[in-house]
N, C-alpha and C positions, 0 to 999 in steps of 0.2 A: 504493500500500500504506500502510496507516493505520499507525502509531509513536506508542506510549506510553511514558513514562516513570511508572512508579511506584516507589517507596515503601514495600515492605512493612516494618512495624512490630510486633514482639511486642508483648503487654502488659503490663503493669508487672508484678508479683509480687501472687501474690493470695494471701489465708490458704490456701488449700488448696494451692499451690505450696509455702507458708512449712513446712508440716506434712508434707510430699514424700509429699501424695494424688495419685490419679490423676485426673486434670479434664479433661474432654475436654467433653463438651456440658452436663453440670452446669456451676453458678457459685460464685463468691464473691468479695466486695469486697475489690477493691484494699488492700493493707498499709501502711503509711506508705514503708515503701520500694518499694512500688509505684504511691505519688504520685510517690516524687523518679521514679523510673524512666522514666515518663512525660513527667515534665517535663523531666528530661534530654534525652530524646529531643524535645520540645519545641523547645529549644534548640538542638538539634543541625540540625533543620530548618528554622527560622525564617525562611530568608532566602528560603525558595523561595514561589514564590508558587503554588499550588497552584489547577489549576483544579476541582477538585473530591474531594470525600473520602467515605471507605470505611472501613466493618468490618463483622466478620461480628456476627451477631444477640445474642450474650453480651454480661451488662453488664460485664463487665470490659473486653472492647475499645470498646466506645463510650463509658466511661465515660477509656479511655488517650487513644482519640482527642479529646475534650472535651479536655482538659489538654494532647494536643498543640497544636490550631489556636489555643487561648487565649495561649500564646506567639507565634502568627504574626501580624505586622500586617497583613499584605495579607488575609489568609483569614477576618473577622471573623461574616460573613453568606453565607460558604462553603454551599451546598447538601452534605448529608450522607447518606450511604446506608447502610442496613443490610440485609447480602445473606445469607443465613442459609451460601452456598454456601461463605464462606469461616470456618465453624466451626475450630474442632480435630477431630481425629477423634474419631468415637463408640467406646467402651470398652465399653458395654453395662453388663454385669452387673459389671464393676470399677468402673466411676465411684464417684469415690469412697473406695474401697480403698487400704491405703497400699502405695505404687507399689512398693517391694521385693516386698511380698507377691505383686501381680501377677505378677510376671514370674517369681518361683519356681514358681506355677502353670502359669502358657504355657509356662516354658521346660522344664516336667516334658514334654510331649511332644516334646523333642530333646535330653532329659536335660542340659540346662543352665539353673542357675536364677538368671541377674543380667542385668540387662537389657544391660550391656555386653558379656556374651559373645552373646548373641542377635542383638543388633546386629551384632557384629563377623566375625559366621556366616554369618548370613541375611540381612541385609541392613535397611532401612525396609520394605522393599515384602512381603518374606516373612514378616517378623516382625508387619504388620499382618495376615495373612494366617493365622499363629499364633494372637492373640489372639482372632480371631473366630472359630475353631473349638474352641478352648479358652472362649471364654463358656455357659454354663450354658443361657443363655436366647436363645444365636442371634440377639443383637443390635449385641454391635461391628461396626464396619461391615468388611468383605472390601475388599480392596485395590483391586480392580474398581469397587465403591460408592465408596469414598472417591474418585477418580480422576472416577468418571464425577461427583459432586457438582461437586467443584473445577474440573473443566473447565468447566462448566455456567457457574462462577463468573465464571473468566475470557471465555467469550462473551459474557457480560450486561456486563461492564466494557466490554470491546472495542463493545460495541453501544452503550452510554450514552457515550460518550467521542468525542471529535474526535482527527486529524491531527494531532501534536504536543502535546496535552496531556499537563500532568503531573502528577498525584495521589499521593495518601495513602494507602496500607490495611491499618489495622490490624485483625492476625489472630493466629496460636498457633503458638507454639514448633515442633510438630512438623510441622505445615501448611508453614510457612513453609520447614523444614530439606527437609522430602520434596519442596518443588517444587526446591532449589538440587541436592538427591538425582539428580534425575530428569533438571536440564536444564543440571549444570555440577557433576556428581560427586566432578571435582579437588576442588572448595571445600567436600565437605563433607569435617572433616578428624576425624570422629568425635565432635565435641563440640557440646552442646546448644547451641541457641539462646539467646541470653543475653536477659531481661525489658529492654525498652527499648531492644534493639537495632534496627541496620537495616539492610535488605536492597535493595538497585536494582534493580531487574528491567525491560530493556526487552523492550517485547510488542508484535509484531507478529501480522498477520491468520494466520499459521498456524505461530508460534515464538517461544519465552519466552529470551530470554538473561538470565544472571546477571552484573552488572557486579563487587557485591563483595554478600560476607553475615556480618552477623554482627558489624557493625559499633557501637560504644558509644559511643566519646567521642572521633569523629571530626566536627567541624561539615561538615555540609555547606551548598559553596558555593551562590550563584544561580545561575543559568544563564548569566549576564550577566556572572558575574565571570571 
C-alpha cells in the first residue's frame, strides 16, 4: 500500500480576502501580508525536503507556492504541478460579492443570514449545497461536484507520486477545512483556515488521515530529526 505525506498549505491573503469578497475560482494578487504569509509558511517548512510540489491552477496559490520552495534549500529545481482539481470551490454567481452579502442571501432559504449560523446548522457539506441552489445562474458547484473534483484531485496525486514520498500542496481555505470536515471532524473546531497555515495529511490508496490542521507558527521538523 502506497503512503504519502503531504502538506496542504492555504495561500497567503489576497486583496479580495483583505476586502472579505467571496473568491472561490476568481483571482487576485497576493497582499503584502500575503507575501509575509507565505513566507512564513516558507519557513515553517524549510527543513523538509520535499519530493515534489502542488497547487491548484489560481495565481495566488502558485504564486504562495513560488515563495514557499524559495525558502527550501533542498527543493530549488523541484518539478511543480498545477492540478486545477484542487481549486477553492466555485461560488458561481457570488464570486466576487462581499461574503456577508452572500450568505444573507443563501441563508434567506433557512431563514438565517450569517455565515456562522449556516455553518453551525448545516454543516460544510449542506451549506455548499445551499449556495448552489441559491445561485441565480446554477453555477456554484453542488457538494456532489465539488467532492467528485477533489477526489479526482487526490487520484492524480496518488498516481504521480511514489511509496513514501513527501510533498507540498498548496490550495484554499475552504478546500483545505472541508477535506479535515470530512476525514477528522474533531479538528474542525468551527474556525476558518488561517492564510499560510498548514495542514498534514497522510494519504493512502483508499484513506486521507489528518495529522494536525491549521497550523501557523509551528516549524516543522525533517523527517530525520
Amino acid at each position: 500500500m502506497k503512503t504519502i505525506t503531504a502538506y496542504f498549505v492555504r495561500h497567503g491573503q489576497t486583496m479580495l480576502n483583505h476586502y472579505n469578497k467571496v473568491q472561490g475560482w476568481i483571482d487576485s494578487p497576493l497582499t503584502e501580508k500575503g507575501i509575509a504569509d507565505a513566507k512564513r509558511a516558507g519557513q515553517n517548512l524549510k527543513a523538509l525536503n520535499f519530493d515534489s510540489a502542488y497547487s491548484s491552477d489560481s495565481g495566488r496559490a502558485i504564486e504562495t507556492e513560488r515563495l514557499i520552495l524559495k525558502a527550501n534549500p533542498h527543493n530549488q529545481n523541484i518539478v511543480q504541478y498545477q492540478y486545477p482539481e484542487f481549486r477553492e470551490q466555485c461560488h458561481g454567481y457570488f464570486e466576487g460579492s462581499d461574503l456577508n452579502q452572500m450568505w444573507q442571501f443563501v441563508g434567506e432559504q433557512v431563514q438565517l443570514t450569517s455565515e456562522s449560523a449556516v455553518l453551525k446548522q448545516f454543516g460544510l457539506e449542506k451549506a455548499r449545497d445551499l449556495i448552489h441552489r441559491a445561485d441565480l445562474y446554477g453555477e456554484a458547484e453542488s457538494n456532489d461536484q465539488f467532492w467528485h473534483r477533489l477526489d479526482r484531485g487526490f487520484d492524480k496525486l496518488r498516481a504521480n507520486t511514489s511509496d513514501g514520498d513527501v510533498v507540498v500542496v498548496v490550495s484554499h481555505g475552504m478546500t483545505i477545512r472541508s477535506i479535515v470536515d470530512r476525514y477528522a471532524p474533531q479538528l474542525d473546531l468551527g474556525e476558518p483556515t488561517q492564510n499560510g497555515s498548514i495542514t498534514k495529511l497522510i494519504i493512502t490508496d483508499n484513506d486521507i488521515q489528518v495529522e494536525y490542521f491549521n497550523h501557523v507558527d509551528i516549524p516543522v521538523a525533517s523527517p530525520e530529526d
